[in-house]
N, C-alpha and C positions, 0 to 999 in steps of 0.2 A: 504494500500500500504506500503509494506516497504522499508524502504530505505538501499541502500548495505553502509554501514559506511567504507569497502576502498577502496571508490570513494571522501569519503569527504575531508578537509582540515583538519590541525593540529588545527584551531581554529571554524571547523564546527562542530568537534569532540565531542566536550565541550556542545554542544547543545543538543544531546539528552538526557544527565542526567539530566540536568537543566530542561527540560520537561517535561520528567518521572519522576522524584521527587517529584512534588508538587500534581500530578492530577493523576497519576495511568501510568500503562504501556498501555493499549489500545489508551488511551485519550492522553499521550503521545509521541506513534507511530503515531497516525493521525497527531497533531502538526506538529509534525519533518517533515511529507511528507508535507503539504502546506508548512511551514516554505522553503523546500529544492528548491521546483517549484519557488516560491515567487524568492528565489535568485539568482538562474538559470536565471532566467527572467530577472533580475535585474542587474545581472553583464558583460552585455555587455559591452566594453570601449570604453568611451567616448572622445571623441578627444580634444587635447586644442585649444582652437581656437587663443590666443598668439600665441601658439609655430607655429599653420599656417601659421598664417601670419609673423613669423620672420623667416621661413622655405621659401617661397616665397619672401623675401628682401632679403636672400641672395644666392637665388638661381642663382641667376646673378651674383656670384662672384664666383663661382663653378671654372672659370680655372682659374682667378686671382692669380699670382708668388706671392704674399704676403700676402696671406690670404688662410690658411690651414683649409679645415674644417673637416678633420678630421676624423673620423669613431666614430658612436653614438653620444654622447655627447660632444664631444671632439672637440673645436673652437681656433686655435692659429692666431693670427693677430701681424702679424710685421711691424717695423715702420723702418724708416731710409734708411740707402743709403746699 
């Protein structure tokens, strides 16, 4: 099986010479394709379970005048009168 190289990443790149260098080109084409499924496999993402549960604590302050949350990362909390 071969694998099409511009599909991969800037640092998946790097993996097929590393392969084919020590063990031959055949033996290092086969690598590449398990190595490629393996990570495929592998890199679904996986959720923080912190960031859930601080995502549901302040889900209830969502219309509160004094606590801005923001867009993305972005949490501003004001104090005072």
């Amino acid at each position: 099986m071969a694998v099409d190289e511009n599909t991969l990443t800037k640092g998946q790149l790097r993996k097929p010479n590393s392969l084919k260098r020590p063990v031959g080109e055949a033996l290092g084409e086969e690598d590449l394709a398990k190595w490629v499924v393996q990570q495929t496999a592998a890199s679904a993402p996986k959720s923080d379970p912190v960031a859930g549960t601080i995502e549901e604590a302040l889900a209830g302050f969502a219309s509160h005048k004094s606590i801005n949350l923001g867009v993305g990362d972005q949490v501003f909390v004001t104090f005072g009168r």
